[in-house]
N, C-alpha and C positions, 0 to 999 in steps of 0.2 A: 188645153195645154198652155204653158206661161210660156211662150217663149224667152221673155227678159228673164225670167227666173232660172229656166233651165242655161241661159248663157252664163249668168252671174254663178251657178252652182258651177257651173264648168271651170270657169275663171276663178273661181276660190280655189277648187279641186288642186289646178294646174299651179296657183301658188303657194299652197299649204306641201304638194311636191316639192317645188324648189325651195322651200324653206328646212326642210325636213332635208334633203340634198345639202344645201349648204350647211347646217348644224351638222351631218355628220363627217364632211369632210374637212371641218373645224377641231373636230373631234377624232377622227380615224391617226391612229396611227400604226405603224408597221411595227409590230412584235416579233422578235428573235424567235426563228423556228416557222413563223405562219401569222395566222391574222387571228386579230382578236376575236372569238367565237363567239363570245357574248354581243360584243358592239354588234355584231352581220346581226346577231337575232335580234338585237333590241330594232335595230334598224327596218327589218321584215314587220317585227310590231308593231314600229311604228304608222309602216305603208298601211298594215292591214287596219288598224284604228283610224287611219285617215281615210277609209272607202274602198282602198283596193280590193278588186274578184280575186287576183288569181294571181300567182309570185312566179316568175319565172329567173332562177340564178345562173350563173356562168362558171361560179367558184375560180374566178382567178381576181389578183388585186387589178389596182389600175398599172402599177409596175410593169405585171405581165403582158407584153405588147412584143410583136417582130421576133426578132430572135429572142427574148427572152419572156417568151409564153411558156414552158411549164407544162407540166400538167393541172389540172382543177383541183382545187382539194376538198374533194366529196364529203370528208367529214362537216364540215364546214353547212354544205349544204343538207348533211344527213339533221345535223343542231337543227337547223332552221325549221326542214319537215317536224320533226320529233316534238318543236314545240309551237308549231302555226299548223300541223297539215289539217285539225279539225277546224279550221277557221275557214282557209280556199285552199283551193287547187294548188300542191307547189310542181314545175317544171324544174327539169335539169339539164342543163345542154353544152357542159362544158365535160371535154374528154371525148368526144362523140362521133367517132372515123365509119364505126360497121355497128352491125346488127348486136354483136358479143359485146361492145361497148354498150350499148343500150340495156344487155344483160344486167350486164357489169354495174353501172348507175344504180336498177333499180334495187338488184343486190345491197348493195354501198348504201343506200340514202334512202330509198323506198319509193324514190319518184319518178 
Protein backbone atom coordinates (compact mmCIF):
# COMPACT_ATOMS: atom_id res chain seq x y z
CA UNK A 1 0.00 0.00 0.00
CA UNK A 2 1.42 3.77 -0.99
CA UNK A 3 0.69 5.44 1.83
CA UNK A 4 1.90 9.05 0.14
CA UNK A 5 -0.31 8.02 -2.73
CA UNK A 6 -3.35 7.24 -0.97
CA UNK A 7 -2.91 10.66 1.02
CA UNK A 8 -2.22 12.68 -2.14
CA UNK A 9 -5.42 10.83 -3.79
CA UNK A 10 -7.34 12.05 -0.77
CA UNK A 11 -6.04 15.48 -0.99
CA UNK A 12 -6.79 15.90 -4.59
CA UNK A 13 -10.38 14.28 -3.94
CA UNK A 14 -11.00 16.89 -1.05
CA UNK A 15 -9.96 19.76 -3.45
CA UNK A 16 -11.44 18.92 -6.69
CA UNK A 17 -14.81 18.97 -4.03
CA UNK A 18 -14.16 22.34 -3.12
CA UNK A 19 -13.57 23.58 -6.50
CA UNK A 20 -16.46 21.90 -7.80
CA UNK A 21 -18.39 23.69 -4.43
CA UNK A 22 -17.09 26.88 -5.37
CA UNK A 23 -17.88 26.90 -9.35
CA UNK A 24 -21.22 26.24 -8.35
CA UNK A 25 -22.01 28.56 -5.97
CA UNK A 26 -20.55 31.07 -8.51
CA UNK A 27 -22.89 29.90 -10.69
CA UNK A 28 -26.32 28.94 -8.61
CA UNK A 29 -28.74 31.27 -8.57
CA UNK A 30 -32.22 31.42 -7.23
CA UNK A 31 -35.12 31.01 -10.00
CA UNK A 32 -38.71 32.38 -9.56
CA UNK A 33 -40.76 29.60 -8.38
CA UNK A 34 -37.70 27.10 -6.97
CA UNK A 35 -34.25 26.23 -8.01
CA UNK A 36 -32.83 25.41 -11.00
CA UNK A 37 -33.26 21.69 -11.78
CA UNK A 38 -30.80 21.29 -14.18
CA UNK A 39 -27.79 23.12 -12.25
CA UNK A 40 -28.79 20.46 -8.75
CA UNK A 41 -28.26 17.71 -11.49
CA UNK A 42 -25.35 18.87 -13.33
CA UNK A 43 -24.03 19.58 -9.96
CA UNK A 44 -24.72 15.57 -8.69
CA UNK A 45 -22.78 14.80 -12.03
CA UNK A 46 -20.45 16.57 -11.40
CA UNK A 47 -19.75 14.99 -7.64
CA UNK A 48 -20.36 11.64 -9.19
CA UNK A 49 -17.55 12.07 -12.15
CA UNK A 50 -15.36 13.33 -9.58
CA UNK A 51 -15.45 9.64 -7.42
CA UNK A 52 -18.32 10.09 -5.31
CA UNK A 53 -20.20 6.27 -3.86
CA UNK A 54 -23.29 7.57 -2.92
CA UNK A 55 -25.36 11.24 -3.17
CA UNK A 56 -27.23 11.95 -0.21
CA UNK A 57 -29.77 15.41 -0.94
CA UNK A 58 -31.77 17.68 1.51
CA UNK A 59 -33.77 19.34 -1.35
CA UNK A 60 -33.88 22.69 0.48
CA UNK A 61 -31.62 25.95 -1.02
CA UNK A 62 -29.25 27.46 1.27
CA UNK A 63 -32.05 30.33 2.00
CA UNK A 64 -34.01 27.65 3.76
CA UNK A 65 -32.54 28.07 7.34
CA UNK A 66 -34.68 28.70 10.96
CA UNK A 67 -37.82 30.06 10.28
CA UNK A 68 -37.61 29.92 6.93
CA UNK A 69 -37.17 26.07 6.20
CA UNK A 70 -40.01 25.11 3.95
CA UNK A 71 -40.63 22.16 2.87
CA UNK A 72 -37.93 20.05 0.40
CA UNK A 73 -38.74 20.02 -2.90
CA UNK A 74 -38.68 16.26 -3.93
CA UNK A 75 -39.09 17.00 -7.30
CA UNK A 76 -35.76 18.36 -7.32
CA UNK A 77 -34.45 15.45 -5.84
CA UNK A 78 -36.80 13.02 -7.87
CA UNK A 79 -34.48 15.01 -11.33
CA UNK A 80 -31.41 13.95 -9.58
CA UNK A 81 -32.39 9.96 -8.96
CA UNK A 82 -34.07 9.82 -12.58
CA UNK A 83 -30.78 10.90 -13.91
CA UNK A 84 -27.63 9.52 -11.55
CA UNK A 85 -29.61 6.56 -9.67
CA UNK A 86 -27.65 3.94 -12.06
CA UNK A 87 -24.47 5.51 -11.32
CA UNK A 88 -24.78 5.25 -6.87
CA UNK A 89 -26.91 5.21 -4.34
CA UNK A 90 -29.11 8.34 -4.14
CA UNK A 91 -30.51 9.16 -0.38
CA UNK A 92 -33.34 11.67 0.55
CA UNK A 93 -33.67 13.25 3.86
CA UNK A 94 -35.35 16.32 3.66
CA UNK A 95 -39.29 16.36 4.61
CA UNK A 96 -38.58 13.40 7.04
CA UNK A 97 -40.74 13.69 10.72
CA UNK A 98 -42.38 9.73 10.64
CA UNK A 99 -42.44 6.68 8.91
CA UNK A 100 -45.46 8.02 6.20
CA UNK A 101 -42.77 10.65 5.34
CA UNK A 102 -40.42 8.13 4.52
CA UNK A 103 -43.41 6.56 2.43
CA UNK A 104 -43.93 9.68 1.11
CA UNK A 105 -40.13 10.46 -0.29
CA UNK A 106 -39.76 7.11 -1.88
CA UNK A 107 -43.18 7.61 -3.56
CA UNK A 108 -42.00 11.27 -4.70
CA UNK A 109 -38.49 10.59 -5.78
CA UNK A 110 -37.79 6.78 -5.56
CA UNK A 111 -35.22 7.08 -2.99
Amino acid sequence: MNVTGDVYDNRTAKENMKTLEEQVKETEEEKEGGEDVALTVAYARMLCDAGAQLLTIHGRTRVMKGQHTGQANLSVIAAVHKALHHRVPIFTNGNVLCFGDVLQNLSVTGC
